[in-house]
C-alpha positions, -999 to 999 in steps of 0.1 A, spaced: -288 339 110 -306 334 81 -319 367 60 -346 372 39 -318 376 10 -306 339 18 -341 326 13 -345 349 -21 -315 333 -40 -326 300 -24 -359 304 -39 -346 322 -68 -372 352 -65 -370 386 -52 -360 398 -15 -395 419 -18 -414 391 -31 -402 367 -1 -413 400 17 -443 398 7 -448 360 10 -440 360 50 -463 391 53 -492 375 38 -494 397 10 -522 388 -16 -507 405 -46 -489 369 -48 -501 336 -55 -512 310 -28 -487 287 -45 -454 308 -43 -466 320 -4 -466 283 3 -431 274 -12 -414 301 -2 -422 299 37 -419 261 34 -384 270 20 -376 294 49 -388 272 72 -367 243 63 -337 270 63 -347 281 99 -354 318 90 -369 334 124 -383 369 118 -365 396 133 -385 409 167 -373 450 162 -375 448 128 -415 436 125 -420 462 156 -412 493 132 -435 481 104 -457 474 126 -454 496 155 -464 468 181 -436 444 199 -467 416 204 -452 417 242 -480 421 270 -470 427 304 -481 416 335 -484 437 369 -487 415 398 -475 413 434 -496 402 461 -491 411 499 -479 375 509 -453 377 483 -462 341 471 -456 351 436 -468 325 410 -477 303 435 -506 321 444 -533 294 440 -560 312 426 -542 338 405 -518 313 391 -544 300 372 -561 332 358 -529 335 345 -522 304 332 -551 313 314 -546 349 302 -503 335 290 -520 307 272 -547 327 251 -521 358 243 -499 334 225 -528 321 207 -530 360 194 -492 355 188 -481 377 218 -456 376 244 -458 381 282 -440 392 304 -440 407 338 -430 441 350 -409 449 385 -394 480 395 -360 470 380 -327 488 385 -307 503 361 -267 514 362 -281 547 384 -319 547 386 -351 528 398 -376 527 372 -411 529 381 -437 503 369 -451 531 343 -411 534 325 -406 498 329 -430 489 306 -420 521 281 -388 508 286 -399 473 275 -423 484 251 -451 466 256 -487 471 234 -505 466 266 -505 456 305 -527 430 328 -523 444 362 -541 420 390 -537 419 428 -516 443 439 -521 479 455 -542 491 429 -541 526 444 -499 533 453 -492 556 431 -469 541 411 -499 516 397 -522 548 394 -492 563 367 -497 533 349 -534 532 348 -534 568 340 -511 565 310 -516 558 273 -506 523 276 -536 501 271 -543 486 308 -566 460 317 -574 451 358 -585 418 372 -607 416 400 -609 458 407 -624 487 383 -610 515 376 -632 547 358 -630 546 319 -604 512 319 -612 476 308 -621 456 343 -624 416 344 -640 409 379 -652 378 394 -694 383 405 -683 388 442 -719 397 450 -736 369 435 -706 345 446 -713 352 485 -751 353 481 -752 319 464 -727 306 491 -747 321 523 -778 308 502 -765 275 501 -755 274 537 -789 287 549 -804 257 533 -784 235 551 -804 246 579 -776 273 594 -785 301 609 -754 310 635 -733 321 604 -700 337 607 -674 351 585 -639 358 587 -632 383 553 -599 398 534 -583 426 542 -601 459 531 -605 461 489 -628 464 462 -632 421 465 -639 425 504 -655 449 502 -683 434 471 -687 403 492 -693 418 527 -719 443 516 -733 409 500 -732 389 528 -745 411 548 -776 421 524 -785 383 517 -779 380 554 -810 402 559 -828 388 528 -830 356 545 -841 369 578 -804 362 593 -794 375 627 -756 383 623 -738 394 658 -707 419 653 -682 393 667 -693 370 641 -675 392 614 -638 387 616 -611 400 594 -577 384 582 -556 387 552 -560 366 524 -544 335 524 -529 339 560 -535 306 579 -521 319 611 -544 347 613 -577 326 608 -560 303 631 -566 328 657 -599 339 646 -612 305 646 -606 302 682 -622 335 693 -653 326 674 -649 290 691 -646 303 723 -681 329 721 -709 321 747 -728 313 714 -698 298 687 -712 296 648 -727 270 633 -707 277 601 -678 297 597 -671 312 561 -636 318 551 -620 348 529 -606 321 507 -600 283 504 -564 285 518 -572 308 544 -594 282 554 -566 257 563 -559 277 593 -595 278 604 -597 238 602 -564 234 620 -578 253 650 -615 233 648 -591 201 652 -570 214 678 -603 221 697 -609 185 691 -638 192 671 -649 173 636 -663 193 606 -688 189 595 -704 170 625 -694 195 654 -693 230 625 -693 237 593 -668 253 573 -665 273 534 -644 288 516 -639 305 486 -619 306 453 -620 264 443 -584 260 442 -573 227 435 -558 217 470 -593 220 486 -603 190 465 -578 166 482 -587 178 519 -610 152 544 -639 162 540 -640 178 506 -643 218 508 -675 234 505 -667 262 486 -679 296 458 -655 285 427 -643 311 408 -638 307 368 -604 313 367 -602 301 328 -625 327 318 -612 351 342 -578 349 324 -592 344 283 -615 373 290 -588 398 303 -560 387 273 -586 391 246 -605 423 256 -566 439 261 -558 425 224 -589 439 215 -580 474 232 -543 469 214 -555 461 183 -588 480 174 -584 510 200 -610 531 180 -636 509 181 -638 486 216 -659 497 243 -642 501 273 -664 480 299 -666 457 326 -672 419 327 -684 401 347 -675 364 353 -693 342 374 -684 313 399 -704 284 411 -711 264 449 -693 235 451 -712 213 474 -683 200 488 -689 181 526 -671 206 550 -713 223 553 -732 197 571 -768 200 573 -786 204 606 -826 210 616 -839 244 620 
């Protein structure tokens, strides 16, 4: 491995001078900084990780809390993208991620809060999992500098999608369309749900919409079996939907299946939305009507607030932002007289 020493007697200078040339130093000339690293560079000099930590107490590793109930990891459609995202703007900042798990040792379990004391990491990204177990509470409630995607916590950096706004738009859109038998199968119980059901139910009564109890469903995210199922009960009502609104786009799939298996067409027979804009729902027949989320800015805005947090802790406001989606038009929303 190549020292600072080597690239000294190679340069024929000082060990503190080539010190000073990798650390950007101004008390030396533009000149010698450029030779020097050019020099280091050709010799393959990689800066030593611990030892840049002590000077600068920071390991420029970020980690990332994230486990969602189906267990579909980073093949989570809508949260692989946010952070896509967030990965690809911390390494513009020159940071590292990576992600934390209860992981064994030789004779204990560490929680999430010692995992990443353990790792060291300047800050942590925690999105979509149980934000109130209490082994992500510990976390939230240490020192470490935490930011949460898509749920706020009191007096810590939040990056949330405009759930309200995103279901008003999309049960504004649908209304237009000349709907007003509207149902909606939603998530399971969070601080998401929970944003876009008060919404849908307040623009609901802005627009003068009658909504029947049996017309609000609930399922988990992303489970296709269960909307299956929920489809069909809203199918089967003495007075069905006109439009059924899903908790997200791949939820959704389930819901279509069961309007096919009823040997019905979308958008001709219903009309069907979802939610999120992952990329699969723009290669379905028809094309999915759906609220898309920003997922690029979802993920930029939560790495560079936390860099911010990391890196000037005295003087970033702690806040919440708030990102927000579009309608796609799509064709699964048909429109159909008053």
């Amino acid at each position: 491995m190549v020292s600072m020493k080597d690239i000294s007697i190679a340069c024929g200078v000082s060990v503190a001078t080539v010190s000073k040339a990798l650390n950007d130093h101004k008390d030396i000339g533009e000149e010698t900084k450029k030779r020097i690293r050019q020099i280091a560079k050709e010799m393959g000099y990689v800066p030593n990780s611990a030892s840049k930590a002590l000077k600068t107490h920071r390991t420029y590793n970020i980690g990332v809390l994230f486990t969602d109930e189906a267990q579909s990891g980073l093949k989570h459609d809508y949260f692989s993208y946010v952070l896509d995202s967030f990965k690809q703007t911390i390494e513009q900042h020159g940071y590292d991620m990576t992600f934390i798990n209860c992981c064994t040792t030789r004779k204990n379990r560490m929680s999430y809060l010692e995992h990443a004391r353990y790792r060291g990491f300047d800050g942590v990204a925690i999105a979509c999992v149980d934000f109130y177990a209490p082994e992500v509470m510990e976390l939230v409630r240490s020192n470490i500098p935490v930011v949460t995607i898509d749920h706020l916590f009191h007096n810590r950096m939040g990056i949330i999608s405009d759930n309200v706004k995103g279901m008003k738009d999309l049960l504004t859109f649908v209304y237009n369309k000349g709907h007003r038998r509207v149902a909606y199968i939603h998530g399971a119980d969070s601080a998401v749900t929970q944003s876009r059901l008060s919404s849908f139910y307040k623009t609901a009564e802005e627009l003068g919409l009658e909504i029947p109890d049996e017309y609000v469903q609930e399922a988990a995210y992303r489970d296709t079996k269960a909307t299956f199922i929920k489809t069909l009960e809203l199918l089967d009502l003495p007075e069905p939907p006109t439009c059924i609104l899903y908790p997200d786009d791949f939820a959704s799939f389930g819901g279509i299946n069961a309007i096919k298996d009823k040997g019905l067409n979308i958008p001709q027979d219903i009309s069907v939305a979802g939610y999120d804009g992952i990329r699969i729902g723009r290669h379905l027949e028809p094309l999915l009507t759906t609220l898309r989320q920003d997922t690029e800015r979802l993920g930029a805005a939560a790495a560079e607030n936390l860099i911010k947090l990391i890196e000037h802790p005295k003087t970033t406001v702690v806040q919440t932002i708030v990102i927000e989606g579009e309608v796609f038009e799509g064709r699964t929303v048909g429109e159909i007289s008053v």
